[in-house]
Backbone bond lengths (Angstrom), bond angles and torsions (degrees), N, CA, C in turn:
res aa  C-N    CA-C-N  psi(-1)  N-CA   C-N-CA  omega(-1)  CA-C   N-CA-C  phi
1 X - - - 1.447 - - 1.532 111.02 -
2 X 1.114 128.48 -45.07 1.516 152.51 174.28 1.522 110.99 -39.61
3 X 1.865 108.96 -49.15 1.068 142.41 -171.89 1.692 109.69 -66.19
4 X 1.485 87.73 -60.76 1.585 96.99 177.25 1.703 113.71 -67.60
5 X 1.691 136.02 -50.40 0.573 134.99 140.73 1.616 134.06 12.07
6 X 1.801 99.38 -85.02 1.723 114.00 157.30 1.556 123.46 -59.15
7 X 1.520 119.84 -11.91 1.277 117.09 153.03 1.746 140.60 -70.71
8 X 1.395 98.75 -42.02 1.536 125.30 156.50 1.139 115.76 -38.72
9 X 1.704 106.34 -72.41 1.616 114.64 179.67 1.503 108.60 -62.68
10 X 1.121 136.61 -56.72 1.689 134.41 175.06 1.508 96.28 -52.49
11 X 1.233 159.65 -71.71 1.526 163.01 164.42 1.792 87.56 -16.69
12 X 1.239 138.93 -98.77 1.064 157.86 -165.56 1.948 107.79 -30.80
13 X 1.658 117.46 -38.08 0.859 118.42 -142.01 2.391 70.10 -111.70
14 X 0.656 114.30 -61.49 1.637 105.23 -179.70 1.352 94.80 -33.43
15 X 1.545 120.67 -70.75 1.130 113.25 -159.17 1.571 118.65 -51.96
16 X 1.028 124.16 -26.78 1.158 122.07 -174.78 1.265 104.33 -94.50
17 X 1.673 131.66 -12.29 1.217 108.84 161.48 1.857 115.96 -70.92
18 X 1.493 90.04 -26.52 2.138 81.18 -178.10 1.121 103.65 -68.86
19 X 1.260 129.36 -31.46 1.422 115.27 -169.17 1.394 120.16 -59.32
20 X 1.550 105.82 -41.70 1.767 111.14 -169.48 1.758 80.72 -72.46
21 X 1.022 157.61 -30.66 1.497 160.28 -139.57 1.787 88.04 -85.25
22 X 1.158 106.09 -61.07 1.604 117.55 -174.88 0.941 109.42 -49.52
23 X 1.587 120.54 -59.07 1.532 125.11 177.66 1.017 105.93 -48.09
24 X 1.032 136.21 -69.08 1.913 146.44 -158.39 1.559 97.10 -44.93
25 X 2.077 109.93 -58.44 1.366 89.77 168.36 1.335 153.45 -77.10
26 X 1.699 95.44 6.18 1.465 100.23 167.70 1.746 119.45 -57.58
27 X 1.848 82.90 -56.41 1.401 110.55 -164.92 1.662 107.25 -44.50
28 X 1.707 102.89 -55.51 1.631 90.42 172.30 1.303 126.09 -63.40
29 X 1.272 122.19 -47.73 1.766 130.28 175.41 1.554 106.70 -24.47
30 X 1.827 100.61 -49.15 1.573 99.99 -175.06 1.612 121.67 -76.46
31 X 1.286 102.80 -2.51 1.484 108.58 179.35 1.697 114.02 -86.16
32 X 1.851 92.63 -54.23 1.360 75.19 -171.02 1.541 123.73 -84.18
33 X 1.895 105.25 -5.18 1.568 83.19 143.03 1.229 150.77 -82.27
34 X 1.385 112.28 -22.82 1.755 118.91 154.31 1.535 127.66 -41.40
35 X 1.483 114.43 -16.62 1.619 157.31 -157.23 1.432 105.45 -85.06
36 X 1.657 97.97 -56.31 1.529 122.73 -168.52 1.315 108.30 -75.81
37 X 1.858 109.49 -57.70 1.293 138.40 -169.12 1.562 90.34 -38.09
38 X 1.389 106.30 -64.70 1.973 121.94 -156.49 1.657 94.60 -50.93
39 X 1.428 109.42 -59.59 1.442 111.97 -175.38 1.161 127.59 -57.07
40 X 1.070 116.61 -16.23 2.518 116.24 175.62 2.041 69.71 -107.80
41 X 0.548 153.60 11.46 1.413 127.81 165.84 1.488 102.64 -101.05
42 X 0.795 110.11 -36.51 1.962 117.77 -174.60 1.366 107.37 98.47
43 X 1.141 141.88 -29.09 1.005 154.01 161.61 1.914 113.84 -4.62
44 X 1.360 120.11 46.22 1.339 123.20 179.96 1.328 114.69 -21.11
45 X 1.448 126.72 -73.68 1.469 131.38 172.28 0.884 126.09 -31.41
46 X 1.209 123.31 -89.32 1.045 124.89 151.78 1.642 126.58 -21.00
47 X 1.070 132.57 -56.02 1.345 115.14 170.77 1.642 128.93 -79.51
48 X 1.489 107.22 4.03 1.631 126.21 155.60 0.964 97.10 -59.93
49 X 1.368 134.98 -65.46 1.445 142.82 -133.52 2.092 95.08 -73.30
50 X 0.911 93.55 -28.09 1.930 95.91 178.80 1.619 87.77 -63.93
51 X 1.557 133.36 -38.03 1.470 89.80 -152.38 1.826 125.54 -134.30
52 X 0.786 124.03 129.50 1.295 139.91 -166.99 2.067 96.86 -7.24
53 X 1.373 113.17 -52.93 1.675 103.69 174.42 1.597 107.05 75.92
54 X 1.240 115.52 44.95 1.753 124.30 172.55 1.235 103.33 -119.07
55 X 1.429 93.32 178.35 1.786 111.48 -172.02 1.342 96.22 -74.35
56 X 1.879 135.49 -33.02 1.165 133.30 -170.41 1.373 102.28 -90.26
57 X 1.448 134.69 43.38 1.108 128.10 -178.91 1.848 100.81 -99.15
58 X 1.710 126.20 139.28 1.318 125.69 176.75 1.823 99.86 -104.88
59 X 1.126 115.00 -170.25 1.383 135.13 142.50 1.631 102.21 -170.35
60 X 1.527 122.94 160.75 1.627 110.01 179.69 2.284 80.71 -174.18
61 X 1.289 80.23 130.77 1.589 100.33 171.74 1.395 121.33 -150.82
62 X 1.326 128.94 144.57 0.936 143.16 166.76 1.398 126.21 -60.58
63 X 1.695 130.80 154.20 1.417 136.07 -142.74 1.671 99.43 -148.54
64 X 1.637 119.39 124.88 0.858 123.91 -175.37 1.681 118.74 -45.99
65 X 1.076 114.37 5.00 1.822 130.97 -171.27 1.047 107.08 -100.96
66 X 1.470 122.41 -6.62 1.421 126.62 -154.60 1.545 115.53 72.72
67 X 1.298 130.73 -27.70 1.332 121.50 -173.59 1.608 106.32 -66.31
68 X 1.775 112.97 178.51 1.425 99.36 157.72 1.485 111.40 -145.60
69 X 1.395 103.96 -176.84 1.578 106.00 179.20 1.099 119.53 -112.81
70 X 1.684 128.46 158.05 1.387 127.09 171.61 1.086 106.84 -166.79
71 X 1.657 114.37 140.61 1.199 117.02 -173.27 1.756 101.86 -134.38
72 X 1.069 121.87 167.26 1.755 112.72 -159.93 2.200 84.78 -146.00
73 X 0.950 107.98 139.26 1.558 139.50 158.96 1.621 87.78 87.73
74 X 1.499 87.17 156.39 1.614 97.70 -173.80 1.947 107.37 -74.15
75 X 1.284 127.65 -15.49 1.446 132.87 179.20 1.783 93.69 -63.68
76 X 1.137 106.47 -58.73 1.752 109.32 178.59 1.576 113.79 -51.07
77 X 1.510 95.28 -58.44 1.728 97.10 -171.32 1.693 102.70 -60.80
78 X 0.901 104.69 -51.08 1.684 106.28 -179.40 1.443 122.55 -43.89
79 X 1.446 117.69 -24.34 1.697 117.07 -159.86 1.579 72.68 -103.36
80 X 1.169 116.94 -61.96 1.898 119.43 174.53 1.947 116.55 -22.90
81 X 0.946 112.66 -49.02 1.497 123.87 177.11 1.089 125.47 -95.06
82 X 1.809 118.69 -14.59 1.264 106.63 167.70 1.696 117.43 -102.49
83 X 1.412 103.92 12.43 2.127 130.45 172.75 1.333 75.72 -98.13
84 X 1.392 139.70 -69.33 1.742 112.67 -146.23 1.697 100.41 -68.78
85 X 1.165 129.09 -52.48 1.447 137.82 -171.32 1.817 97.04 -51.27
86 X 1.403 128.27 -62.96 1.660 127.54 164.06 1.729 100.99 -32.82
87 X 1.193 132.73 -49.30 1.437 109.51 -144.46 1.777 112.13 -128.12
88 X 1.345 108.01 -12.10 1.473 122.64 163.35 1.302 122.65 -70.22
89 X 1.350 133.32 137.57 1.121 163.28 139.83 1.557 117.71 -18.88
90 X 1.160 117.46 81.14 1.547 126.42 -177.72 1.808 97.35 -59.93
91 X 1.703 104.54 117.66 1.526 107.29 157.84 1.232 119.81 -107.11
92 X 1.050 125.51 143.92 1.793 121.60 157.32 1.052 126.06 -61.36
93 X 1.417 130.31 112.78 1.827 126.20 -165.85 1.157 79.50 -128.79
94 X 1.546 96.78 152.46 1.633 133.10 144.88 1.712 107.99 -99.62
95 X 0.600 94.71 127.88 1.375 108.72 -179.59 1.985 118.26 -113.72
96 X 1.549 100.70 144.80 1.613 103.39 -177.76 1.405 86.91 -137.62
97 X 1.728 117.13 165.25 0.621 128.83 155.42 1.453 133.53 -149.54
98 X 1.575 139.95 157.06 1.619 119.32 -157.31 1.702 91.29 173.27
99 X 1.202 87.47 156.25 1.729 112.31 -177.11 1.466 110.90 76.76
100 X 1.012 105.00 52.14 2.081 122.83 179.36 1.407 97.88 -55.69
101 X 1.122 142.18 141.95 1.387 142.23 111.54 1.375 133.33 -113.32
102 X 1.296 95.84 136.63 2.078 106.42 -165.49 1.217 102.97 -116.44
103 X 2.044 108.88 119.81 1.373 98.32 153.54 1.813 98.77 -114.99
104 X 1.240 113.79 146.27 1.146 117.33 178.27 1.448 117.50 -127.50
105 X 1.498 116.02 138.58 1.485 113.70 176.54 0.795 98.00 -142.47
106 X 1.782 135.43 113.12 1.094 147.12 118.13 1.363 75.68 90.21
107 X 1.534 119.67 -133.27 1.665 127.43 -161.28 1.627 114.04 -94.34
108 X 1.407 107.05 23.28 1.348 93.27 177.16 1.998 85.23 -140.48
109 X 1.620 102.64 161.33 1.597 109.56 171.21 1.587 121.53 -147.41
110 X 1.073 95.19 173.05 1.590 96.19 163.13 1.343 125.84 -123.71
111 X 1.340 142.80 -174.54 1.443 125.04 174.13 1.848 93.26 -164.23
112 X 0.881 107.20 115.66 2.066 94.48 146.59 1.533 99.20 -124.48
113 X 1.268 91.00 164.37 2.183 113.29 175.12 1.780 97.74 179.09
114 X 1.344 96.10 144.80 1.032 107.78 174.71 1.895 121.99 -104.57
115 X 0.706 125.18 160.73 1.540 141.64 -129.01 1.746 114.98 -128.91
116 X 0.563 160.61 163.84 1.647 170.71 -164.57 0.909 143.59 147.14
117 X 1.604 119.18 79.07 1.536 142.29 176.63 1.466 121.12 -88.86
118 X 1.089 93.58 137.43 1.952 125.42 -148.52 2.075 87.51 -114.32
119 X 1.347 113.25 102.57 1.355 113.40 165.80 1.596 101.44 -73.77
120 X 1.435 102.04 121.60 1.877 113.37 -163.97 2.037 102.08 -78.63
121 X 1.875 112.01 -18.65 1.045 91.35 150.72 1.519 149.76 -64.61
122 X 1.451 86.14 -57.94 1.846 116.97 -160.15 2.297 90.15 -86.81
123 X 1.058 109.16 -13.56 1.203 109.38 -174.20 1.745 124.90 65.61
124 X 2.053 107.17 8.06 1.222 106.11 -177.08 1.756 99.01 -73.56
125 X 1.531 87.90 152.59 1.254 103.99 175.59 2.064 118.86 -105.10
126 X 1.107 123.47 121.10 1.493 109.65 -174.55 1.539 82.78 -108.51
127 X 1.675 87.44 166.94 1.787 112.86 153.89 1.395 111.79 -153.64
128 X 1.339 89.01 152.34 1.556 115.83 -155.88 1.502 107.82 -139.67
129 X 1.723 104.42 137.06 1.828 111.24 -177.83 2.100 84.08 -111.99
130 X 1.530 95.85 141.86 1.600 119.39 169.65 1.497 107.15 -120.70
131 X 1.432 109.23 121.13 1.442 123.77 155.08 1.538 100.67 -92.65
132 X 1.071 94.68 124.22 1.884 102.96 151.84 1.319 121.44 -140.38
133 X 1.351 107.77 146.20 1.736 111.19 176.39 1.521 91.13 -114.80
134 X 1.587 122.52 147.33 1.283 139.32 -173.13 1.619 100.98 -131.41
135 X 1.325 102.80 143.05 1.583 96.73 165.48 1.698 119.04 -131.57
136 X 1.337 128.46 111.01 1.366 132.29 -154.69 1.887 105.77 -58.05
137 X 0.888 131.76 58.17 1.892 137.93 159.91 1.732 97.77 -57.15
138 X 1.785 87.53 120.73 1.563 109.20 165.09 1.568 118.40 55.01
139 X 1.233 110.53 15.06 1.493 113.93 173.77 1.967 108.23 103.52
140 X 1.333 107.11 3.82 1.528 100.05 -176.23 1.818 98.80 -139.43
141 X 1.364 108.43 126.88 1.681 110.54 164.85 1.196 140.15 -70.79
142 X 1.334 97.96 120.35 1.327 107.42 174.02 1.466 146.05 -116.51
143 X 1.186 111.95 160.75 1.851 97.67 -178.21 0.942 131.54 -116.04
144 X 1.610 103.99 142.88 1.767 127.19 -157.66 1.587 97.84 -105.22
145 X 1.548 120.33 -45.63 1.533 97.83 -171.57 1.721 96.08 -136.41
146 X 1.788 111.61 152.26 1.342 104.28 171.68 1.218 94.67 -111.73
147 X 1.555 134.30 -170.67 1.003 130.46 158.56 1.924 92.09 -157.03
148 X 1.400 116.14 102.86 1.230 97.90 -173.58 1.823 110.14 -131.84
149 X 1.507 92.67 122.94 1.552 99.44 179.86 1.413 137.81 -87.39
150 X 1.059 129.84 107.22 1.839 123.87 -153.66 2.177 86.99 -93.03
151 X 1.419 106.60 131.17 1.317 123.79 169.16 1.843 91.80 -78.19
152 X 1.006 99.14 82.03 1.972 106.54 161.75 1.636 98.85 -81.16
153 X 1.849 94.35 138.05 1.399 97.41 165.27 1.183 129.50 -69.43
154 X 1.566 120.47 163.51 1.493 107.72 -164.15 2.005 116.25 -85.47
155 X 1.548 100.30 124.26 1.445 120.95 -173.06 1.254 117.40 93.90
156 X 1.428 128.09 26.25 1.543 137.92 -175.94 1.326 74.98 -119.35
């Protein structure tokens, strides 16, 4: 009885660790697409509001040349995103997304998934892999680093 007992409670106590596990990956899933959403929208504020905004803040992406970019503290990234949002070319995307992976610890995470936006004019289709690290501040996640790779065709 004792036996069974300590099975119940260990049964009871996993489960409730996946569950808060699930949540967590909701919670981020919904960020860094709310994250994405803000960014093809231009929407600066709003897409601040996704991210942690410290000196240890990264972002780093790749460039149809093969080269890439990276810029480190949120004072940089910030003057960086609010020149690209001024001077870029608003497209209409549809966007999908799939192949999530979550590691989560306590107040800090990770995330990759890959990405596929459909320009609803021209009908090109891109895809794209996202690293992000999030860090849970005050009960809501946020993000500290992106790392996002665009599959450019080869010699564009």
């Amino acid at each position: 009885m004792k036996k069974i007992f300590i099975l119940i409670l260990g049964g009871l106590f996993i489960s409730g660790y996946t569950f808060s596990q699930t949540a967590d990956q909701e919670a981020i899933k919904k960020v860094c697409i709310a994250e994405t959403q803000a960014y093809n929208n231009f929407d600066y504020d709003n897409w601040a509001s996704y991210h942690v905004q410290s000196a240890d803040e990264h972002l780093a992406w790749n460039n149809p040349d093969g080269s890439f970019g990276a810029e480190s503290g949120w004072q940089q990234i910030s003057k960086g995103m609010k020149d690209w949002f001024r001077t870029a070319q608003k497209e209409n995307l549809k966007l999908s997304r799939d192949n999530f992976t979550f590691v989560v610890h306590t107040d800090k995470a990770f995330v990759c998934y890959s990405t596929s936006s459909q320009n609803t004019a021209t009908g090109k289709i891109t895809k794209k892999r996202d690293y992000k690290t999030l860090l849970l501040i005050n009960g809501q996640w946020k993000i500290l680093a992106i790392q996002a790779y665009v599959d450019y065709p080869s010699g564009k």
